[in-house]
N, C-alpha and C positions, 0 to 999 in steps of 0.2 A: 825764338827769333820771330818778329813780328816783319811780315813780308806784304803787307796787305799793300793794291795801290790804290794811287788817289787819282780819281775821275774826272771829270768835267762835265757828266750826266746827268747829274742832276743839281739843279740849284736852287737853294731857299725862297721864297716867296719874297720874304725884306729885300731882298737881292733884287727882287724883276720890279717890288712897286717903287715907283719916281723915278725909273729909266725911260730916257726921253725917245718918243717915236717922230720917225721921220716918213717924208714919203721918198718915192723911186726916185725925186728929182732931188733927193737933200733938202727940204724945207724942213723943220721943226713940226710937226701936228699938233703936239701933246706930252704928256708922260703916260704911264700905268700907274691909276690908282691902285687896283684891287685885284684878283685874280677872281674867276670862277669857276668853281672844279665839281665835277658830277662825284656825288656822293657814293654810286654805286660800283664807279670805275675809278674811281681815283682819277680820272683824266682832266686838266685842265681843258675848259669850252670855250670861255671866252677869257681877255683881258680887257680891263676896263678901262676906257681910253680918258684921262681928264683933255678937254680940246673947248676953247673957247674963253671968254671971259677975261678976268684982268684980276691977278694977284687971290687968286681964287675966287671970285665976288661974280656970280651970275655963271660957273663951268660948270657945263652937263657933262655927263657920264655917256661912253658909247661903247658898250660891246660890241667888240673884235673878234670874229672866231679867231682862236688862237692858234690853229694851221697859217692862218696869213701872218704871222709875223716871223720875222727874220733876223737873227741876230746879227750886226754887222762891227764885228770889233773894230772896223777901223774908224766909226761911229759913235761906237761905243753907245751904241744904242740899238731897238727891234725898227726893221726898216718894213713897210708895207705898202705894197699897188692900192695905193689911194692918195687923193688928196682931198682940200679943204670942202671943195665944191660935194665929193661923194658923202664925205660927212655929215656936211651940211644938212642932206637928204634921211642920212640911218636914223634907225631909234635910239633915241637917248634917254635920258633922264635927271631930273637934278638930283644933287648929295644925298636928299633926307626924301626921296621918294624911290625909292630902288621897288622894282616892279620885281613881282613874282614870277623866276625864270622857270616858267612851267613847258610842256612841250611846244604848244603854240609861239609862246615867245620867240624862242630858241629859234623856230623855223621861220618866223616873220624877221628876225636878224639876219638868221642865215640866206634867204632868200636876195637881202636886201643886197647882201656880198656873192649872190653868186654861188654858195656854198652848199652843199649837201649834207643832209646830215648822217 
């Protein structure tokens, strides 16, 4: 007899990209393009925030560490203390220039949020 249960610990990647981010006050930001996960820990670092633009045409890319986001079922969506203005400010990037998340990167993001690494 098969007793195994089923969790809610972990969830697939297709699952988190195009789930829409909000901020603290309910506005819409964005979605999650893409996840970025440290090769060596298995740990998600950042999520990649699409924020800006019009029907995809001109939306940069903005890593989130992904400690700041929070899932809010009754959203149905990751909610995070930011809004447009903070964004506005982070590094980004567009679609087809994804920068090399090397250690510097990572702490020039993370700085950017406040975050330690």
């Amino acid at each position: 007899m098969n007793t195994s249960t089923v969790t809610n610990d972990v969830i697939s990647s297709d699952t988190v990209e195009g789930t829409a981010v909000y901020s603290l006050a309910g506005k819409k930001l964005g979605s999650i393009d893409e996840l970025m996960i440290d090769k060596h820990s298995g740990q998600v670092r950042y999520a990649v925030l699409e924020f800006g633009g019009f029907l995809g045409m001109g939306t940069d890319r903005y890593p989130v560490p992904w400690r700041m986001l929070k899932y809010d079922t009754t959203q149905g969506g990751y909610v995070v203390p930011l809004d447009e203005e903070r964004l506005n400010g982070a590094p980004k990037y567009p679609i087809d220039e994804v920068p090399p998340y090397t250690t510097d990167y990572g702490q020039r993001v993370n700085q950017h949020y406040g975050i330690g690494l």
